[in-house]
C-alpha positions in Angstrom: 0.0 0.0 0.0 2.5 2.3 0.9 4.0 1.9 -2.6 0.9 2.5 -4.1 0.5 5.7 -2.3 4.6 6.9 -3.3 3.9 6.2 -7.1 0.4 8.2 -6.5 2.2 11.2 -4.9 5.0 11.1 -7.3 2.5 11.3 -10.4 0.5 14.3 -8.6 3.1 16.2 -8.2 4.3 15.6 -11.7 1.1 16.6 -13.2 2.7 20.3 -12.7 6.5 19.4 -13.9 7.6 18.8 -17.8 7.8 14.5 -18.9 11.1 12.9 -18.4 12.1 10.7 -21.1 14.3 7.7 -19.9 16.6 5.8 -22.0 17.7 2.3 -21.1 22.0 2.4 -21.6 22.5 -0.5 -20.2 20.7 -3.8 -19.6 22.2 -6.9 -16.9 20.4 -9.9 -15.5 21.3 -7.9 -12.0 21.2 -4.4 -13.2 19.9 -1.7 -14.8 21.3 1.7 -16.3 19.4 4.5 -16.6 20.1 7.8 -18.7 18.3 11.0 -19.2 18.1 14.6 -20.8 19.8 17.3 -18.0 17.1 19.6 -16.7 17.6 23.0 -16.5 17.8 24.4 -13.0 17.8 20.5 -11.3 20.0 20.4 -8.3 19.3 16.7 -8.0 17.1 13.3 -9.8 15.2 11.6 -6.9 15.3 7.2 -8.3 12.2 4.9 -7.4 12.2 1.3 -7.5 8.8 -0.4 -7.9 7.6 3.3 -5.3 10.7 2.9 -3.2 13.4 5.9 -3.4 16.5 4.6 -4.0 19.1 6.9 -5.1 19.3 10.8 -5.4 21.7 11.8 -8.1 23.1 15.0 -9.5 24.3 13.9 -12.6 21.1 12.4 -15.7 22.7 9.0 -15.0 21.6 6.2 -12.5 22.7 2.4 -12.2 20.1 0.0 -10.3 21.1 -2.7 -8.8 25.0 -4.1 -8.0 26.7 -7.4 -7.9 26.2 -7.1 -3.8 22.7 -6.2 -3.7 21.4 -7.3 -7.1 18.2 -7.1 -8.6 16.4 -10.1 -9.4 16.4 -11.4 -13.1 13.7 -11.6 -15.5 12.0 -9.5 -13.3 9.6 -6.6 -14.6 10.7 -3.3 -12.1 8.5 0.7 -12.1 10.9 3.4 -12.1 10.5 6.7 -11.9 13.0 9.6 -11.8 11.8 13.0 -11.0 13.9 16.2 -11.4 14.0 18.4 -8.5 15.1 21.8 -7.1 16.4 22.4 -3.5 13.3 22.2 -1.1 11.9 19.0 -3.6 10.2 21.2 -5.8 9.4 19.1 -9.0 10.8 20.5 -12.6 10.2 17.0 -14.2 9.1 13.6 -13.8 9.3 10.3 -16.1 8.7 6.6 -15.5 10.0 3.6 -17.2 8.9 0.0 -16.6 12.2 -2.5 -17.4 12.7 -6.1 -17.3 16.4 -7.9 -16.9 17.8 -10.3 -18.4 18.8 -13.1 -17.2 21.8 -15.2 -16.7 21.4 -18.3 -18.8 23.5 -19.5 -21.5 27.5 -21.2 -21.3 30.3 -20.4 -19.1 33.5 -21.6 -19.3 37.1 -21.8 -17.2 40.4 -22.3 -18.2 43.4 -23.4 -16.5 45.9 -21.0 -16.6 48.6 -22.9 -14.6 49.9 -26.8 -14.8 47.8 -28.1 -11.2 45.0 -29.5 -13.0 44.2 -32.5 -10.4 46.2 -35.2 -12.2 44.7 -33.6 -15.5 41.1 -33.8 -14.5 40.4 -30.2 -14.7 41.9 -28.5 -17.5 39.2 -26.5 -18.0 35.5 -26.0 -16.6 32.4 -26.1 -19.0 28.6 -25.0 -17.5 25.2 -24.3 -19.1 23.0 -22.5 -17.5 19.0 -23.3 -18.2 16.0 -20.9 -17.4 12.5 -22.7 -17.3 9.2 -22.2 -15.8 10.8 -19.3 -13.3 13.6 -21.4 -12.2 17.6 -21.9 -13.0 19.2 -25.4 -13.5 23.2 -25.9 -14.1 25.0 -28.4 -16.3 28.0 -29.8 -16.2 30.1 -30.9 -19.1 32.1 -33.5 -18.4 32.3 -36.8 -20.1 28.8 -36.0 -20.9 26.0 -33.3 -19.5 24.9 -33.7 -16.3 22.7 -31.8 -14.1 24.4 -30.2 -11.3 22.2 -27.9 -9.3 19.7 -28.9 -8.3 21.2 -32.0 -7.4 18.3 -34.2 -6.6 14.9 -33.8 -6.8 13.1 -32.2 -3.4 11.9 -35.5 -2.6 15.4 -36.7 -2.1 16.4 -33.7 0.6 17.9 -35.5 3.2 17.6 -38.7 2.0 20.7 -41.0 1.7 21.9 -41.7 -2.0 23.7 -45.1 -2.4 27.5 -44.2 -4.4 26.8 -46.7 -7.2 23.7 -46.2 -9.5 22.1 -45.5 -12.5 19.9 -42.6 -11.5 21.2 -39.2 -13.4 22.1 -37.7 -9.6 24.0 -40.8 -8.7 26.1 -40.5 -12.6 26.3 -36.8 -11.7 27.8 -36.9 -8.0 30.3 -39.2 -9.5 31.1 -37.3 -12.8 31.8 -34.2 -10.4 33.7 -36.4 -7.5 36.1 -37.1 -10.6 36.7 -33.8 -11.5 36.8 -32.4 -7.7 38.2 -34.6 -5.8 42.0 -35.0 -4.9 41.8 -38.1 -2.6 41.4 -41.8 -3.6 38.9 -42.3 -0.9 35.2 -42.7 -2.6 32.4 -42.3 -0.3 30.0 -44.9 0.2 27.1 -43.2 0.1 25.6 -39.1 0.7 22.9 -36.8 0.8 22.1 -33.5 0.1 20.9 -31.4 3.2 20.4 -28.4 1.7 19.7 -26.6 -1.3 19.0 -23.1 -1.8 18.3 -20.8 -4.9 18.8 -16.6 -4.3 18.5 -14.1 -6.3 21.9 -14.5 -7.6 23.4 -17.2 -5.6 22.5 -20.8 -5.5 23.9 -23.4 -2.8 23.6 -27.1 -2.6 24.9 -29.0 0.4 26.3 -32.1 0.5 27.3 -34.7 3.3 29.0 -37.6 2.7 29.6 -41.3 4.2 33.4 -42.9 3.7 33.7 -45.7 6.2 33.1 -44.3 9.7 33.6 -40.8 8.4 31.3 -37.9 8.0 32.1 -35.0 6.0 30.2 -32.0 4.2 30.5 -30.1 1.3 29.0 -27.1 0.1 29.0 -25.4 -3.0 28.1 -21.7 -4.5 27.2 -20.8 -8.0 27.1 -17.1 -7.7 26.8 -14.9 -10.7 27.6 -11.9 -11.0 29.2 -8.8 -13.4 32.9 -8.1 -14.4 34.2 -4.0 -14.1 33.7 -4.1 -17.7 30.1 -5.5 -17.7 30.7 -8.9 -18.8 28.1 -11.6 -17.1 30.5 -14.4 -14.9 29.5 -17.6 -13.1 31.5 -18.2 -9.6 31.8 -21.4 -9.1 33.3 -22.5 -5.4 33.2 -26.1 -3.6 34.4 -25.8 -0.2 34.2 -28.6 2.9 35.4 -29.5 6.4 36.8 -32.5 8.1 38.1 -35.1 5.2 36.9 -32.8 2.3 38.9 -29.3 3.7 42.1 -31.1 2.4 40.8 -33.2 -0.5 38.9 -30.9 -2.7 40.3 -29.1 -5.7 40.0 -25.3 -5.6 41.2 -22.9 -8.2 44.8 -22.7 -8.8 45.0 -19.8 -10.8 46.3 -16.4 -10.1 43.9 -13.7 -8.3 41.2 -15.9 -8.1 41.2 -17.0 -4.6 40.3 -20.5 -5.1 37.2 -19.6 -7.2 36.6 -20.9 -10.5 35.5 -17.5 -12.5 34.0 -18.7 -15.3 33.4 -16.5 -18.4 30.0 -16.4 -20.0 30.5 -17.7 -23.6 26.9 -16.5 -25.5 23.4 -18.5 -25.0 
């Protein structure tokens, strides 16, 4: 309601104040960039989001939404900008409905450096799926395989058997091949946790070898280079057995996270 009654306002006021064209400069799955004419005697541009005031500027240039608080993709946002004097007198107004983009299509990572885990990561290949609302990640290893999520929400908690035909089974193994540093195998695991964020997704893992427990957890986090360019942060971290026994990114700057490039859809 109380957006409702900020776009309501905002219009009133602008009934007395020249239109506002906005032009869309620039166009992310996490961001938007806005652009306008300069208005003549405007100290500042008050931003809305969807009736929330986000950002007073004084230049006709505004950026939405950041890789740390990012707007949601494929999402349809209400903004208005509104050209003020000092005491919020209104010279112009202008509103622009916009929808992101989204982050689907293929990433890929290279191996800069000669640790590749026995020559089992050279490189990194994802796809990234959008359908019905929802992401899904691939994995191209020997073949495709479905990555996140995991297992279906019926399986949440449930323990998975190591061997098996079932695509999560050929999936957890595909990406212990890749991943994994150790000869140990576990004999059997489960996810516990899965989440999907606006521009993170999660899935945890715990696993059984012999009288040992361990858990895994990895992040798919996407976000956008300095120069604009769409990347998919890929990260598998774990304690007791797995803190020592997981391979991490080995090349230069990137902290142990594979940045993978996006590629094209």
């Amino acid at each position: 309601m109380r957006r409702i009654l900020v776009v309501i306002l905002l219009f009133l006021s602008s009934l007395y104040a020249a239109p506002l064209a906005l032009e869309v400069v620039g166009l992310h799955p996490n961001q938007i960039e806005l652009a306008w004419e300069p208005v003549e005697g405007a100290h500042y541009y008050d931003v809305y989001l969807d009736g929330n005031a986000v950002a007073r500027v004084t230049t006709a240039f505004a950026t939405l939404g950041s890789n740390e608080n990012s707007l949601a993709s494929h999402t349809e946002y209400q903004v208005i900008v509104a050209a003020r004097k000092q005491g919020n007198i209104d010279l112009a107004a202008g509103l622009k409905k916009v929808t992101t983009s989204g982050w689907e299509g293929r990433y890929r990572w290279e191996n800069t450096t000669g640790e590749d885990n026995k020559g089992a990561c050279k490189s990194l290949d994802f796809t990234v799926v959008y359908s019905d609302g929802s992401y899904q990640v691939f994995a191209h290893y020997d073949q495709v395989y479905r990555i996140f999520p995991l297992v279906p929400d019926q399986l949440l908690g449930k323990e998975v058997s190591w061997e098996g035909e079932q695509e999560y089974q050929k999936a957890y193994r595909a990406n212990a091949k890749v991943f994994n540093t150790t000869s140990h195998v576990p004999k059997s695991w489960s996810v516990t946790k899965m989440e999907m964020g606006v521009s993170r997704f999660s899935v945890e893992v715990k696993s059984r070898v012999g009288s040992l427990r361990f858990t895994t957890r990895s992040t798919y986090t996407f976000q956008l280079s300095p120069k604009g360019e769409e990347l998919l942060l890929f990260e598998t971290k774990g304690d007791g057995l797995a803190s020592w026994g997981l391979f991490s990114s080995p090349n230069p700057g990137e902290k142990g996270v594979f940045h993978c490039v996006f590629l094209g859809p």
